[in-house]
C-alpha positions in Angstrom: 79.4 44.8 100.4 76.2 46.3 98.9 76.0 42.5 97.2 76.1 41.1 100.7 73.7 42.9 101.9 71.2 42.3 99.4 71.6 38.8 99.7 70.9 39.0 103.4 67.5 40.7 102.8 66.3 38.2 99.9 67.5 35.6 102.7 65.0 36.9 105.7 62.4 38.4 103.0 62.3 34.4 102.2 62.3 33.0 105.6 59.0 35.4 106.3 60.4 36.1 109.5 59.2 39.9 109.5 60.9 40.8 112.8 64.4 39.6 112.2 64.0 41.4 108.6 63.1 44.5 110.8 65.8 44.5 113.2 68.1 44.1 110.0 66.5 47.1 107.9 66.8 49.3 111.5 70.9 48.0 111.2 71.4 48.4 107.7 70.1 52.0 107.8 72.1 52.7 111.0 75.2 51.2 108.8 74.1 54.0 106.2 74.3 57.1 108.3 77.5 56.2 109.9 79.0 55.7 107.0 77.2 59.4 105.7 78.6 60.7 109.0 82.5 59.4 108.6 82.4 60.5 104.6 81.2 64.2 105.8 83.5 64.4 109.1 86.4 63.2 106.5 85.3 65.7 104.1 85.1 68.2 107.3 88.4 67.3 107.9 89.9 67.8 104.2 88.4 71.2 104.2 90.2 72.4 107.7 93.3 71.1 105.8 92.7 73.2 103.0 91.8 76.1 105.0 94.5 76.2 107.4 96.7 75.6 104.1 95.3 78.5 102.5 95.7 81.0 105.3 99.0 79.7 106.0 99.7 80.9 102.8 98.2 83.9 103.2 99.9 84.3 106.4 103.2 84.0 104.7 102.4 86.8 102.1 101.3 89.4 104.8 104.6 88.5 106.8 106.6 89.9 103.5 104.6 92.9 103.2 104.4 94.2 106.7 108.6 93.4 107.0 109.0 95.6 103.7 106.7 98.3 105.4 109.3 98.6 108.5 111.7 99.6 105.8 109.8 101.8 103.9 108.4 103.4 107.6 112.4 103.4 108.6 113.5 105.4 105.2 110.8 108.1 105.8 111.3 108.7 109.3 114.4 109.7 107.9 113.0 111.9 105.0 111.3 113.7 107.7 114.1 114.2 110.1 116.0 115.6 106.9 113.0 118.1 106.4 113.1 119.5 109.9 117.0 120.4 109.3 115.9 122.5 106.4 113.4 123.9 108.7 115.7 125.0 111.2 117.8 126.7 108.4 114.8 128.4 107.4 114.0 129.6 111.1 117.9 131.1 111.3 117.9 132.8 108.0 114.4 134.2 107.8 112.7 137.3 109.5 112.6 140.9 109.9 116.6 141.8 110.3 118.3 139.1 108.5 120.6 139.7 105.5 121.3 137.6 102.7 123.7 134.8 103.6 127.0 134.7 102.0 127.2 130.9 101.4 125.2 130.2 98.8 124.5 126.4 100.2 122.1 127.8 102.8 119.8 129.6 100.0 120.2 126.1 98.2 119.1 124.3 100.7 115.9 126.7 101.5 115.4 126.3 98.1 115.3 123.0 98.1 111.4 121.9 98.9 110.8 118.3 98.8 107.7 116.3 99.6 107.5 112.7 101.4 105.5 109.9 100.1 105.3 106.9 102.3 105.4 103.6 100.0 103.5 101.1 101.8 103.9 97.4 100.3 99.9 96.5 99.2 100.6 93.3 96.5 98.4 91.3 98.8 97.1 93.6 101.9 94.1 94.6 100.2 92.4 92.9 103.8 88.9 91.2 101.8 86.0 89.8 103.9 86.9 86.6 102.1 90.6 86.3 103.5 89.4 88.2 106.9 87.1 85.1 106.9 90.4 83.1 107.1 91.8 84.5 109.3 91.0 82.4 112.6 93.6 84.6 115.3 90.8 87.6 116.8 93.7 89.6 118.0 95.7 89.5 114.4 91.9 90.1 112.6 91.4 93.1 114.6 94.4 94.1 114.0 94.2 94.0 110.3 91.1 96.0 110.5 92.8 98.9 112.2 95.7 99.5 110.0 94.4 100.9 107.0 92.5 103.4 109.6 95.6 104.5 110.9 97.3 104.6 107.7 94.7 107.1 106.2 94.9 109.1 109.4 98.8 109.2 108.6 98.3 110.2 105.1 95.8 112.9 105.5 98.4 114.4 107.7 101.3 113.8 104.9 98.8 115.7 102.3 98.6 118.8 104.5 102.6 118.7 104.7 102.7 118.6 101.2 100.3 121.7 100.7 102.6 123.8 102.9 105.5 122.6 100.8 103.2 123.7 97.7 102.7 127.6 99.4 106.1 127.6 100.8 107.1 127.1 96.8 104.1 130.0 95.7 106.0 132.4 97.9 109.3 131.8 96.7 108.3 132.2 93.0 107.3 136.1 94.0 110.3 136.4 94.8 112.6 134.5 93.1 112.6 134.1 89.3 112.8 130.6 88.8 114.8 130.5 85.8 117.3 132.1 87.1 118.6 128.6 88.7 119.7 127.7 85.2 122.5 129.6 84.7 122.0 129.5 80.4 119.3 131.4 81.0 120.3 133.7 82.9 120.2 136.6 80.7 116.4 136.0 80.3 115.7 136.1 84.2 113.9 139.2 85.9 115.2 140.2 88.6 115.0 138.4 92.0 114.3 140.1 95.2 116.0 137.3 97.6 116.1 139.4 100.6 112.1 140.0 100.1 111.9 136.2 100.2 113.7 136.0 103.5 111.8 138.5 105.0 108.9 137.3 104.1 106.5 137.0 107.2 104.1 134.7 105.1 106.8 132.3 104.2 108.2 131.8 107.8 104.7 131.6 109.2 104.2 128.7 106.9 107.0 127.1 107.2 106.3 127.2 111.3 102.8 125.6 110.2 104.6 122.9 108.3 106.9 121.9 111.4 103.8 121.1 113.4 102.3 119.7 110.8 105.3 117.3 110.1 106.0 116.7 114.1 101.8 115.5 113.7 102.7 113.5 110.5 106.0 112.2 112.4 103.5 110.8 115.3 101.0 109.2 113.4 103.8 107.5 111.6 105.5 105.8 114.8 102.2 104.9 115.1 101.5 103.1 112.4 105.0 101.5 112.6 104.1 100.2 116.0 100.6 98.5 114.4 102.9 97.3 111.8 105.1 96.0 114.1 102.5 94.2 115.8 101.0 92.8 113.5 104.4 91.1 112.0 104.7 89.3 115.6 101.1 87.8 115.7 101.6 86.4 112.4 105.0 85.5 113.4 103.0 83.7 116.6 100.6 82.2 114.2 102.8 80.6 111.7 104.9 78.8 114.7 102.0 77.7 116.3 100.9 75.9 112.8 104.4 74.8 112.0 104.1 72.8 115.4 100.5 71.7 115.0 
């Protein structure tokens, strides 16, 4: 083609006809730029291909994490239900006037002071600008950008649980000689003032604290569920909507 050209030129540089040679450079160079103009818009094109491609990928990989978050949200909603049963068995068996229960089950289970950790799935939610910049849905990039707000919210309020459950524990060791739960050692315990424990205005005081605290924690985490919820449903939308592009 270039050859062709060339030989058009030499052709009307010859003939000395300066105005057909004119109209032919003004052609030529017209030629040119729509040919610059389909390489980029093909180029353009490519790109889009690639992009889409990429976030369709990245798409996929949220998808998995925020479905293994509804599970790990389900699991401790039930941690937390379990905690407010132990609760209540400290409300019934703690004050001024109580005795020491005769099943030993319910001091087991008073005993008993666990923490909850939510385990939220972050192998690829770690929400850069660069994959925010792929993101082309404004509802599901907004989205994005509010959950790791809500999370922390969440987890400040899962921290304070956990420092009740740490002064709920300081006040039992005044009481109760720690070692004594190992039944080896029991010659080598001091003596432990259970009733004390249990009528312990402190510890029951806290232990109200750490209710609210968990009915608080328990919010912010239905919260967070619902965010997590819908954000699995825009992608959800998203992905269909490119499957039938």
């Amino acid at each position: 083609m270039i050859k062709i050209f060339r030989q058009i030129r030499q052709t009307l540089v010859i003939s000395g006809n300066s105005v057909k040679y004119l109209k032919y450079a003004i052609g030529e160079i017209i030629l040119v730029v729509i040919g610059i103009l389909i390489a980029l818009q093909i180029n353009n094109w490519n790109q889009e291909r690639l992009d889409d491609k990429m976030e369709q990928v990245l798409l996929n990989q949220w998808l998995q994490d925020f479905e293994a978050n509804t599970e790990n949200i389900k699991a401790t909603e039930i941690q937390y239900q379990n905690l407010l049963s132990k609760i209540d068995v400290v409300f019934r068996y703690t004050g001024p006037k109580v005795q020491i229960p005769q099943d030993k089950k319910i001091l087991d289970s008073m005993f008993s002071l666990r923490n909850v950790n939510l385990e939220l799935v972050y192998g690829s939610l770690n929400f850069s600008s660069q994959q925010m910049e792929r993101v082309k849905n404004q509802k599901l990039k907004i989205g994005l950008s509010l959950f790791p707000g809500m999370e922390a919210h969440y987890r400040e309020l899962q921290n304070q649980v956990s420092n009740r459950t740490l002064e709920q524990r300081d006040i039992i060791k005044r009481h109760i000689s720690l070692i004594s739960r190992y039944p080896e050692y029991k010659d080598h315990a001091f003596t432990s003032d259970t009733l004390g424990w249990l009528r312990d205005r402190d510890f029951q005081d806290i232990t109200v604290s750490k209710k609210w605290l968990i009915l608080g924690a328990m919010n912010a985490l239905t919260d967070l569920n619902h965010q997590n919820q819908k954000l699995i449903d825009l992608i959800k939308k998203d992905l269909n909507s490119q499957t039938h592009d």
